[in-house]
Structure formats: C-alpha cells, structure tokens
C-alpha positions as CSV (number, residue, x, y, z in Angstrom):
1,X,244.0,-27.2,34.5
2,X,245.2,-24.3,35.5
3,X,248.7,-22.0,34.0
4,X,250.3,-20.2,36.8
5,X,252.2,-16.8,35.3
6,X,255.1,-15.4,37.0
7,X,257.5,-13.0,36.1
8,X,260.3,-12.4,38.4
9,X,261.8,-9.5,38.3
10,X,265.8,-9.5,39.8
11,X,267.7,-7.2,41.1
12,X,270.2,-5.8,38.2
13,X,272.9,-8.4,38.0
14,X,271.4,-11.0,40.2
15,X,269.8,-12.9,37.6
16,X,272.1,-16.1,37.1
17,X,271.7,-16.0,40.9
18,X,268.2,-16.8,40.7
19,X,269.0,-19.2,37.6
20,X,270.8,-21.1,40.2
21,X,268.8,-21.1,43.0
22,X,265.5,-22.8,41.2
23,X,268.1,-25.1,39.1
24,X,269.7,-26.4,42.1
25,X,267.3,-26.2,45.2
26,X,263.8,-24.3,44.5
27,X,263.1,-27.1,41.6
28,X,264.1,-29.9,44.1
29,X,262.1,-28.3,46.7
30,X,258.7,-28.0,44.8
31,X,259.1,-32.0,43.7
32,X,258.7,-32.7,47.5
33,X,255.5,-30.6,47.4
34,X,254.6,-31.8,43.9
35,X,254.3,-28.6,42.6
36,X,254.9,-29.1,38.9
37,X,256.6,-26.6,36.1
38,X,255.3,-25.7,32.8
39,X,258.2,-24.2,31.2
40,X,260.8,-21.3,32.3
41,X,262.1,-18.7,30.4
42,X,265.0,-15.6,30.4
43,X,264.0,-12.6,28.2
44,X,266.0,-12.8,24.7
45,X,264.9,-10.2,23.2
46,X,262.8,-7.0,24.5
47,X,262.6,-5.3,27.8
48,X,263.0,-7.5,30.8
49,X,266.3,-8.4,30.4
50,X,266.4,-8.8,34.3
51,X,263.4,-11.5,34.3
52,X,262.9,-14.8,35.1
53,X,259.5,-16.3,33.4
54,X,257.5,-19.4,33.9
55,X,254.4,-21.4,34.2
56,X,252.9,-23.5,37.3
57,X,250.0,-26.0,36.2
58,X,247.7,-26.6,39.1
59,X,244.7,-28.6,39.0
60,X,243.0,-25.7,40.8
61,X,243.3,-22.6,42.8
62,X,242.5,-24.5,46.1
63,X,245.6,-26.8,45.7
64,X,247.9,-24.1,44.7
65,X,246.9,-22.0,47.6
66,X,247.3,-25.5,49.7
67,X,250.6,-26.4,48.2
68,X,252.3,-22.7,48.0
69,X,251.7,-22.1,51.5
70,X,253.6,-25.5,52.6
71,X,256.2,-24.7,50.3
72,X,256.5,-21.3,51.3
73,X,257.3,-22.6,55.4
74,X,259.2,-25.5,54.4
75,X,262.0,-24.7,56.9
76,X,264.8,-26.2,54.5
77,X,263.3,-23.7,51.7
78,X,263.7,-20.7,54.2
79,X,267.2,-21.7,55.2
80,X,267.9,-21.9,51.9
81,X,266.7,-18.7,50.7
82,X,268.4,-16.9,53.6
83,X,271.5,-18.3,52.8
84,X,271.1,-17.7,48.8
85,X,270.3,-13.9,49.6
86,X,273.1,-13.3,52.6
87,X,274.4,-10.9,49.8
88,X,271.3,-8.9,49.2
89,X,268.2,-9.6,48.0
90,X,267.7,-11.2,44.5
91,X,263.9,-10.1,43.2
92,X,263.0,-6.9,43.2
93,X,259.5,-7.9,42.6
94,X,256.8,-10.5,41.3
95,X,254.0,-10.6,38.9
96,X,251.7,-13.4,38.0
97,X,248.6,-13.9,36.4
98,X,246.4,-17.0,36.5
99,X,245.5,-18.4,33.0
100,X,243.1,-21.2,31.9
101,X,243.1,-22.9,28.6
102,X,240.5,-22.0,25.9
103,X,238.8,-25.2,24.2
104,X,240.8,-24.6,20.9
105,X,244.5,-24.1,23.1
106,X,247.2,-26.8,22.1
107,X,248.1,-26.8,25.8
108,X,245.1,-27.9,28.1
C-alpha cells in the first residue's frame, strides 16, 4: 500500500469553500472512481491555518496515475469545479508527497 500526502493550500478565506466542495461533491466523485481516503485534516494549531490535509491509499503508483487521470476529465468533476470556483479560485497551490509504510507502522 501506498499513503498519498496532500496539503492544499487555499486561497485566504476560501477554506470552508474547499471543506465543501470535497464534503459534498469531490468525495462522491472519487467513490465512482474508487479512489479511497485515509483521513483529512484542517490545521489546529501551527502555521497553515489555510490548509486542507489528507491521505490517498493506492495499491500502487500505476493505479493512482490510472485513476487520477480519469477523475481529473470526469466531465461532471470539471463542471463542478467551474461552477465551485465562478468566484475565484480556491487553492493557491498543492503539495504531496508519496509515503509507504515501514514494517513496524500501525498503518500498512
């Protein structure tokens, strides 16, 4: 297995926007493409008050590139992301990191 990092950095202020979007259609959207959450997390305390965090498990990097790209031309998931950003964009940027377990890790 592999853990999928992302941090999403938003736009000052446009952070419950994002909240929304994955809560009401990026979540829905990634079950039709079974691409499967970890976890997600909001910054409580420390810098990054602006972030979105969370994990993506893939079985490998061949299926995420395979299911990321389908996801990522879904035309109901562009349409929706238009309309969610008709007032300006929502992430400034991106970063992720690709993770695998060590033997001794309580997640595997």
């Amino acid at each position: 297995m592999i853990y999928e990092l992302r941090v999403y950095h938003c736009v000052p202020g446009r952070l419950p926007d994002l909240i929304k979007r994955f809560d009401t259609i990026t979540l829905k959207l990634w079950e039709k493409h079974a691409i499967h959450q970890a976890g997600f997390w909001t910054t409580l305390v420390g810098p990054g008050n602006n972030d979105l965090t969370y994990f993506l498990k893939w079985e490998s990097l061949a299926e995420r590139e395979a299911k990321m790209a389908k996801f990522g031309t879904d035309p109901e998931w562009l349409s929706a992301r238009a309309e969610t950003e008709k007032n300006g964009p929502i992430v400034a940027s991106i970063s992720n990191q690709f993770l695998a377990p060590t033997s001794f890790s309580s997640v595997k």
